[in-house]
C-alpha positions as CSV (number, residue, x, y, z in Angstrom):
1,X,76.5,119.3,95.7
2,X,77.5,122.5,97.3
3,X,76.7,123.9,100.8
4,X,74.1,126.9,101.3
5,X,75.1,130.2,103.0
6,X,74.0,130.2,106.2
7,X,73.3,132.7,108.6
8,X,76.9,133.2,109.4
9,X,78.6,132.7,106.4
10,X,80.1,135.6,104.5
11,X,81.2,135.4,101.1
12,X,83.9,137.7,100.7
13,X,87.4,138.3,99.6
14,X,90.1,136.9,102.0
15,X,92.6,139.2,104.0
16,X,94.9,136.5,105.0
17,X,95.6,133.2,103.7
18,X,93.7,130.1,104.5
19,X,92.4,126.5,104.1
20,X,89.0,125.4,102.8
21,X,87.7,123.2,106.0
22,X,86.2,121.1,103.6
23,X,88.7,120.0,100.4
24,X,91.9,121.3,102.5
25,X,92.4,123.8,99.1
26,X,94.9,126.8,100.1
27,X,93.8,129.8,99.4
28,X,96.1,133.5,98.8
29,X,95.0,136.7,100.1
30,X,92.8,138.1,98.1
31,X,91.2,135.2,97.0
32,X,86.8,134.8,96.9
33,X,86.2,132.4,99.5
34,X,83.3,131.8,102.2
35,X,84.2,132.7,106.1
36,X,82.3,131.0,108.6
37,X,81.9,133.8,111.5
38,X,80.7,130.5,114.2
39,X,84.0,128.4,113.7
40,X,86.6,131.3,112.1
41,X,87.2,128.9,109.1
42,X,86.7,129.4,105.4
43,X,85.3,127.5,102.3
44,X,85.5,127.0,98.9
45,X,82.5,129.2,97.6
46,X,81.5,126.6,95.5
47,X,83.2,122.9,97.5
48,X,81.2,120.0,97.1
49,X,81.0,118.1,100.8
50,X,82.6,115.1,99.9
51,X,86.9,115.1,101.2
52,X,89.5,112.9,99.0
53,X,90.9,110.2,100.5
54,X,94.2,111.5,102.7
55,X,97.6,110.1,101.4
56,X,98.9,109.0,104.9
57,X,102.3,108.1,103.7
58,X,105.1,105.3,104.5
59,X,107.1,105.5,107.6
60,X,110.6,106.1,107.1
61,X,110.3,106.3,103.1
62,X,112.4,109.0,102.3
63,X,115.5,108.0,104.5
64,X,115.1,104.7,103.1
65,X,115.9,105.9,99.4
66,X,118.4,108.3,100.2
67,X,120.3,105.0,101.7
68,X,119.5,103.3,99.2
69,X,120.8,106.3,96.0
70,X,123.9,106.4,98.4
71,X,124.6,103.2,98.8
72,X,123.5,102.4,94.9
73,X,126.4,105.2,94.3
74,X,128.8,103.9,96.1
75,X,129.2,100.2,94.6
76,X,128.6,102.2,91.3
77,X,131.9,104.3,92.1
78,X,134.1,101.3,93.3
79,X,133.1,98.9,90.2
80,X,134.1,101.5,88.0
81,X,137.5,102.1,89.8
82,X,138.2,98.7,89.8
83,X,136.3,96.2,87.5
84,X,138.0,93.4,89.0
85,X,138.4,93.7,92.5
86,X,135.4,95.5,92.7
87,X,133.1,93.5,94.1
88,X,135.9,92.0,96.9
89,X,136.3,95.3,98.1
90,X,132.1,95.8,98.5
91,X,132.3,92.1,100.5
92,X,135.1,93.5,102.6
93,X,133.7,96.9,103.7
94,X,130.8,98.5,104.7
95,X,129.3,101.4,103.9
96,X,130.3,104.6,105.3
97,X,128.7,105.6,108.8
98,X,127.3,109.0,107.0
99,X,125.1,106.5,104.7
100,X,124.4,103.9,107.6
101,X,122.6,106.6,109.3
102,X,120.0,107.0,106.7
103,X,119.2,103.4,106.8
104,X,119.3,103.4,110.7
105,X,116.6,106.4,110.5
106,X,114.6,104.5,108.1
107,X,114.6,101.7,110.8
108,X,113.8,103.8,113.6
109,X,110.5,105.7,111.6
110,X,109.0,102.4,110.8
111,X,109.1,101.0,114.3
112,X,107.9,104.1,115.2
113,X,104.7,103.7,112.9
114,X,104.4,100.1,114.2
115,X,103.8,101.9,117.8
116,X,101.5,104.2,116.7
117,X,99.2,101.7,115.7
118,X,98.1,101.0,119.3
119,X,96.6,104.5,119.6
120,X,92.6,104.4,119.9
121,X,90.7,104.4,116.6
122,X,90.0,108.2,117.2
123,X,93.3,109.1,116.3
124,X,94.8,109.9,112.5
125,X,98.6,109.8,111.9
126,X,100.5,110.8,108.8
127,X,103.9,109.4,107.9
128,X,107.3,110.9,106.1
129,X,105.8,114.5,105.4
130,X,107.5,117.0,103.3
131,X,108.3,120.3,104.5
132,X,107.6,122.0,101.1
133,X,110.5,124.5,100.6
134,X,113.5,122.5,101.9
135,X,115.2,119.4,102.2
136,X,113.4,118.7,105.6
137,X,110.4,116.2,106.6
138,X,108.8,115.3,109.5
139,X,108.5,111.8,110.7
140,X,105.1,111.4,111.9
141,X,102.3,113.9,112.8
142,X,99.4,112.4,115.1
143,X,96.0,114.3,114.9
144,X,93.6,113.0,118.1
145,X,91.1,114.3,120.6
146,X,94.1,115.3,122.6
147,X,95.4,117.4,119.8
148,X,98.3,117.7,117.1
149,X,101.2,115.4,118.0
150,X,104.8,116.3,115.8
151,X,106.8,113.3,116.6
152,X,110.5,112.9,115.6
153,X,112.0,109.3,116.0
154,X,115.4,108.8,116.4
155,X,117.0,105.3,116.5
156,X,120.1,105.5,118.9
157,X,120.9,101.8,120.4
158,X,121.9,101.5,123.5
159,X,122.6,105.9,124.8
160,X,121.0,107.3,127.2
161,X,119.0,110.6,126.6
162,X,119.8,112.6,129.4
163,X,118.2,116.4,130.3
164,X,121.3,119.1,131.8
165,X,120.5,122.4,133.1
166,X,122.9,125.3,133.8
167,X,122.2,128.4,135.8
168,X,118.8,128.8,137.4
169,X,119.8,130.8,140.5
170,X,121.8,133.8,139.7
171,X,122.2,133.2,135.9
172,X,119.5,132.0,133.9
173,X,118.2,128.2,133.6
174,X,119.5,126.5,130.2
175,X,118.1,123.6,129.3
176,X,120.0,121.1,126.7
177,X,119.8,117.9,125.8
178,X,122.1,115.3,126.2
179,X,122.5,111.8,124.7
180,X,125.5,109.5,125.3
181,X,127.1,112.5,126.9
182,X,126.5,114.5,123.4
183,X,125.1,117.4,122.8
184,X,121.9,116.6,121.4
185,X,120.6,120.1,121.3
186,X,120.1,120.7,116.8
187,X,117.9,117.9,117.4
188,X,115.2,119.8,120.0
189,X,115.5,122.9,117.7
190,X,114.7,121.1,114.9
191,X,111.4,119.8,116.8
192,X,110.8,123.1,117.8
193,X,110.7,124.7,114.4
194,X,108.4,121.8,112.8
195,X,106.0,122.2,115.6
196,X,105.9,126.2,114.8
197,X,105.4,125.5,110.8
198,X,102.4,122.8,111.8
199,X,100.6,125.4,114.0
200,X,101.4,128.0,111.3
201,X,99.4,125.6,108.8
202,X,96.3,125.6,110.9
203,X,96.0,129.0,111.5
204,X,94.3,131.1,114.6
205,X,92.2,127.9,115.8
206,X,94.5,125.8,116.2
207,X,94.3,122.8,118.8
208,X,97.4,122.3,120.7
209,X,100.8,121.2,118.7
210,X,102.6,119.0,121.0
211,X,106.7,118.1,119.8
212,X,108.2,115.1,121.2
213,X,111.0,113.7,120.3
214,X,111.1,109.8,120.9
215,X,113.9,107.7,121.4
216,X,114.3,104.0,119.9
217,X,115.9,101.2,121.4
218,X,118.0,103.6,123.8
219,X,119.4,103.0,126.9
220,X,116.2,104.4,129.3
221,X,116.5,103.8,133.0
222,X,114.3,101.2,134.6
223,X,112.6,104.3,136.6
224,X,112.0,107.8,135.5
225,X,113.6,108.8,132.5
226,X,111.4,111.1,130.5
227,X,112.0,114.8,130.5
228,X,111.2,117.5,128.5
229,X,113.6,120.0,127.2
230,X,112.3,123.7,125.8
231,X,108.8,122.5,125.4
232,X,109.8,119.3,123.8
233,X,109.2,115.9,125.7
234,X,111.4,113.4,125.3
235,X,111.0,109.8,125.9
236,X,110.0,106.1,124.2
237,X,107.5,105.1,122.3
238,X,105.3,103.0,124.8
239,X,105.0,106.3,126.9
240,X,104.2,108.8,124.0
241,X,101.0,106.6,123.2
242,X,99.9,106.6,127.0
243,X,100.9,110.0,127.2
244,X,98.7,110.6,124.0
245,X,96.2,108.9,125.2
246,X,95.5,110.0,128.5
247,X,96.5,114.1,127.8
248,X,93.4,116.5,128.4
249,X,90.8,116.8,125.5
250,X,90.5,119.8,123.2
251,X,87.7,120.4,120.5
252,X,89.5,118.8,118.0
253,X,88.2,118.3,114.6
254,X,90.4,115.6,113.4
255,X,89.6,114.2,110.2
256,X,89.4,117.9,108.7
257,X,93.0,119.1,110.4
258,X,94.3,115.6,109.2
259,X,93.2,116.6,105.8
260,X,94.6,119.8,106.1
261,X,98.0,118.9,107.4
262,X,98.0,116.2,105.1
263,X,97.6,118.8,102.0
264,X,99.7,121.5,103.5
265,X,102.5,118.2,104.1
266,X,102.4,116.0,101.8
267,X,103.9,112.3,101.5
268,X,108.0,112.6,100.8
């Protein structure tokens, strides 16, 4: 079955490149498609009405097989230096902090997908999406009355985000974050460009795109503590669902932009 022209639909060839609201299909300028004038969306011209079930993905999938490739390497390489002491030597050490990490961020996604679940039924999340074109991914993208949540979880036991600021008076403000005392700054511009390339993906009518990045098992005082630093808002997972939550409403349409981000994303 395929949907009729209506009154303001226009079937014509596209100018720009777009999404079909309907099957999440992306189209290339100069493509046929149909542009709905009332909503400023497009179409397939000839999409049946019924979607395909959305691929939500596994929390923390990716980082977990890179750990586990590294790792995999590792005893490979010391077995095969030394076939007899080679497995006294895996016993006795431990796998280098570079490969611990990966694990460690595998750990910190999947808690953060077990927190996620006590959002309202009228939210959609996707988990571990690629950003096609690099190495990158995103953790976790929430789509909800309350807009387009891009949420980056980062597992660090036991430090202390903190927000600095320079300047303000004479020279001008500078926001950076800190964590532990370390600059914590690659990790806000990483935010900051995933939340650009999701409101890319969903063109002039986009909802809101929120970044957060949320912090894991870190060493958050008993009052206060959240902050937000260049746009991004950083603090723990209880919060971000409340914050969420309780955020002003939009005219979201959310199972067609979770479609849609979860075509333009897809699972890592």
């Amino acid at each position: 079955m395929t949907l009729e022209l209506g009154p303001d639909d226009k079937r014509m060839r596209l100018r720009y490149t777009g999404t079909c609201r309907l099957c999440a299909r992306q189209f290339s300028a100069g493509e046929e498609a149909v542009y709905e004038r009332g909503s400023k969306t497009v179409r397939c011209v000839d999409c049946g009405v019924e979607v395909a079930p959305v691929d939500r993905g596994e929390a923390g999938a990716s980082a977990r097989r890179e750990y586990e490739r590294r790792r995999d390497n590792r005893e490979q390489r010391i077995r095969t230096d030394h076939p007899k002491l080679g497995g006294l030597i895996l016993a006795l050490t431990d796998d280098p902090q570079s490969t611990k990490a990966w694990e460690r961020g595998a750990v910190g996604e999947e808690l953060m997908a077990g927190r996620l679940t006590d959002l309202p039924d009228t939210f959609r999340v996707l988990h571990d999406r690629r950003i096609r074109g690099t190495r990158a991914n995103i953790d976790h993208i929430a789509i909800g009355p309350t807009g387009v949540w891009v949420i980056d979880a980062k597992r660090y036991v036991g430090k202390r985000p903190a927000l600095r600021v320079e300047g303000g008076i004479i020279r001008p403000r500078v926001e950076s974050l800190r964590i532990g005392g370390r600059d914590g700054t690659k990790l806000v511009q990483g935010v900051q460009s995933q939340v650009e390339r999701v409101t890319a993906a969903l063109g002039e009518a986009a909802p809101p795109v929120t970044g957060v990045l949320c912090f894991l098992e870190a060493d958050w005082p008993l009052i206060g503590g959240s902050f937000s630093v260049d746009g991004i808002h950083v603090l723990w997972p209880r919060l971000l669902v409340q914050r969420m939550t309780d955020a002003p409403r939009h005219p979201v349409d959310v199972d067609l932009t979770h479609t849609q981000l979860a075509h333009v994303f897809p699972s890592a």
